[in-house]
N, C-alpha and C positions, 0 to 999 in steps of 0.2 A: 565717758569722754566729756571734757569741760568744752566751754563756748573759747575758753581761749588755745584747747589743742588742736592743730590742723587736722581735719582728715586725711590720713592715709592708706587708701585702700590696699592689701594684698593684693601679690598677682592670683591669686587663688577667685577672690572675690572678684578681679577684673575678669579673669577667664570664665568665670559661673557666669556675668551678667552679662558678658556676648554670646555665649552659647545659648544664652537664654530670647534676647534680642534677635540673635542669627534665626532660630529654633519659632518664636512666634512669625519672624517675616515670612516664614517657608511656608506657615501655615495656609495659608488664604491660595497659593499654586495647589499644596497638595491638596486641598478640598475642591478642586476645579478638576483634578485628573480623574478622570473614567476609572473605573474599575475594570483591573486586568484580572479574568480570571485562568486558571491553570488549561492548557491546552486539550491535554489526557483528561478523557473522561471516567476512565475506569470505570466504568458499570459494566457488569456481567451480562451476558446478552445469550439467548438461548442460541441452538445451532438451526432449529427446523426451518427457520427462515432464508436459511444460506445453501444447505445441503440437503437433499433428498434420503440417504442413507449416512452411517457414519462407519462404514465398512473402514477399515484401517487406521481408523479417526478421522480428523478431521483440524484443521488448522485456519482461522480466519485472522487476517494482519490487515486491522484496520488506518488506511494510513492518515485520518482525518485523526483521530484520537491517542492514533501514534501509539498502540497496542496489539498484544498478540495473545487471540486467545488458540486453547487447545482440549479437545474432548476426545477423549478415548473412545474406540470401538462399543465397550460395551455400558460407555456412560459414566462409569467408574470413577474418572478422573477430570475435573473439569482444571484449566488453571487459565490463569489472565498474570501475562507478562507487560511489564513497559517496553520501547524500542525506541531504535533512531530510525527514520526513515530516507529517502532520497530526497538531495537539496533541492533538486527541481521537481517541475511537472514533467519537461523530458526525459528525466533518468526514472522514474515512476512507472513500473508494468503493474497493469492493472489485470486481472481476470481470472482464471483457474489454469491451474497446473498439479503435480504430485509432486513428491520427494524423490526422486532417483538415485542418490549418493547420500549418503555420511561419513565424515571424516573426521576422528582424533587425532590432533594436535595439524591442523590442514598448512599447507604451503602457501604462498599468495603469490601469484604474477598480475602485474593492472592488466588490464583489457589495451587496444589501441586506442582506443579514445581515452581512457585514463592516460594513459601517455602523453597523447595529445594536450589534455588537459594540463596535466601537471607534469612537465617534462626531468623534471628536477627527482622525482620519483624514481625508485631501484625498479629494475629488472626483474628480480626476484626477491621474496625475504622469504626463511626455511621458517618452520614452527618454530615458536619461542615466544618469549616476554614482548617482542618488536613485531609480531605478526599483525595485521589490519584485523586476520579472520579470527582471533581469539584461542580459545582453546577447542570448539568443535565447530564441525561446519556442517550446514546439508543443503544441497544441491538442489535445487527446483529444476523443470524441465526446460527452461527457459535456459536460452545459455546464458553464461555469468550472470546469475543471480542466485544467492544463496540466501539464507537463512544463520547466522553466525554470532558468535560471542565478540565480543572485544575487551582489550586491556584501557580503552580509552572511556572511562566510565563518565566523561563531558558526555558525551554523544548520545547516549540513552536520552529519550523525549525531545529530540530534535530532530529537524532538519542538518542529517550530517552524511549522509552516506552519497555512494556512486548508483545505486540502487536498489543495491541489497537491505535485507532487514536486519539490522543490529540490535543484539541481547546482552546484558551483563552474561559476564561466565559462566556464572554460578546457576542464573537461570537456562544457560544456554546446555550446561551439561546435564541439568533436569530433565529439559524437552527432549534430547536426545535420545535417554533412555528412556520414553514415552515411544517416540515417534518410531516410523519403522519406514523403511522404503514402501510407496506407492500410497503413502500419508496424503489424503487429496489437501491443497491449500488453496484459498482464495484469497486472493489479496482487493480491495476495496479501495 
């Protein structure tokens, strides 16, 4: 380019050097922002702390860490799941119970405070693709609280549920065939 050709920048060249301008002003915010780190700690954590025996196994759903771990009877089988857990501190039961029910392909009806809550919500939805409770469910002794899969795979590692504990499918039809009725659980 001579001293007598005008410059004419490209839009290529205009769009490179705002993104570049846009891209340094951000810089000086993003080095001022805290570090977020991941909520789930996923660490493996032994059972003798929690459980005295591990007669039928044993199941701990940590809801700080927003995981579920599970240890078989005879030690055999340790696994650590992610989950969703309950949006609040009120819908959140904390303490020991068992497994009393398992259910392939389960029904869903809300609770009356689901109702309440979301009134806009069905009555009933039958097993299927559209179910809350996924493809298996199991029942804690508490009433409406399960243990369950879902199709809604946002949900896993959050604050999303009514109380219950939510698992991917996949993981959820693993524990299944793990767990048995009278599977002690603590929830935390």
């Amino acid at each position: 380019m001579s001293a007598d050709t005008p410059f004419k920048p490209t839009r290529r060249a205009l769009l490179g050097g705002a993104a570049v301008a846009f891209g340094a002003a951000a810089l000086p915010a993003l080095a001022e922002e805290p570090v977020r780190n991941n909520v789930s700690s996923f660490r493996m954590l032994d059972w003798q702390p929690y459980f005295t025996t591990l007669n039928k196994g044993a199941i701990l759903v940590d809801t700080q860490s927003r995981v579920l771990h599970f240890w078989s009877a005879d030690q055999s089988i340790y696994r650590l799941y992610p989950t969703s857990i309950p949006l609040s501190e009120e819908l959140t039961r904390r303490g020991r119970t068992e497994i009393i029910k398992k259910v392939v392909g389960p029904d869903w009806r809300p609770t009356a405070s689901m109702k309440q809550r979301n009134p806009d919500w069905p009555d009933y939805i039958p097993p299927g693709p559209d179910n809350p409770l996924g493809t298996r469910a199991m029942w804690l002794g508490w009433p409406a609280y399960r243990i369950h899969g879902t199709h809604d795979t946002r949900k896993i590692g959050r604050k999303s549920s009514n109380g219950c504990v939510g698992m991917y499918n996949e993981h959820v039809e693993e524990l299944f065939e793990f767990v048995q009725i009278g599977t002690q659980v603590l929830l935390i």
